[in-house]
C-alpha positions, 0 to 999 in steps of 0.5 A: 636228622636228614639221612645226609647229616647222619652220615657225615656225623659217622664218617667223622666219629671213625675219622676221629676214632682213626685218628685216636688210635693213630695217636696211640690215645686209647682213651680217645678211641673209647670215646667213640663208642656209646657208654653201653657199647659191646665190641667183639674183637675176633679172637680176643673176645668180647669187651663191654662198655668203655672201660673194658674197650678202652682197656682193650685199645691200650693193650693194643697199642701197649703191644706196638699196633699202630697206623690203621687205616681202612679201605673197601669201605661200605656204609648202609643206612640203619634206622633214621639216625645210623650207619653200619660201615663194613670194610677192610682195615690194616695196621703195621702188625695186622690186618683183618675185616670189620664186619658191622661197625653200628654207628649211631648219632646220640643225641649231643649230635655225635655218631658213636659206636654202638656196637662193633664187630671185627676180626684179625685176619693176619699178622704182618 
């Protein structure tokens, strides 16, 4: 894939991640994640595979965390078929920093997560 392809495909998984979470649907955000995906959720912890993540994401949501979106938001090349996006997000609760979203374009042609790091800065 060109390095152009590459990215659309992982501006959309977090477009469609964002857009799972904000329809409260956990499962739907455990899909953009790579079956072997690790996800450190700081100060939560680490959570491995989609079972787990998913898990995670419905907890969250079970506790009222909704409306995230994403600002300062910075994508660098990773590989011939991966992006790490890096940014600031925020939710109606929350709000904190994504320090390393891997995003990788798995072989269907979709860019999953294939690690995730991010932390909780604050409550709101």
């Amino acid at each position: 894939m060109v390095n152009n392809d590459v990215l659309m495909a992982c501006q959309q998984g977090i477009e469609a991640w964002k857009t799972a979470f904000n329809l409260q649907d956990a499962k739907g955000c455990a899909s953009q994640y790579a079956e072997d995906c690790t996800m450190h959720a700081r100060p939560f912890g680490t959570f491995k595979g989609r079972e787990e993540i998913q898990a995670f994401w419905q907890d969250i949501m079970d506790k009222g965390f909704a409306d995230v979106a994403y600002t300062d938001v910075k994508w660098e090349i990773c590989g011939d078929n991966g992006y790490i996006l890096t940014s600031k997000w925020s939710m109606n609760k929350a709000f904190g920093v994504v320090h390393k979203e891997h995003w990788v374009v798995e072989s269907d042609g979709c860019a999953r997560l294939v690690h995730d790091d991010f932390e909780i800065l604050g409550e709101r």
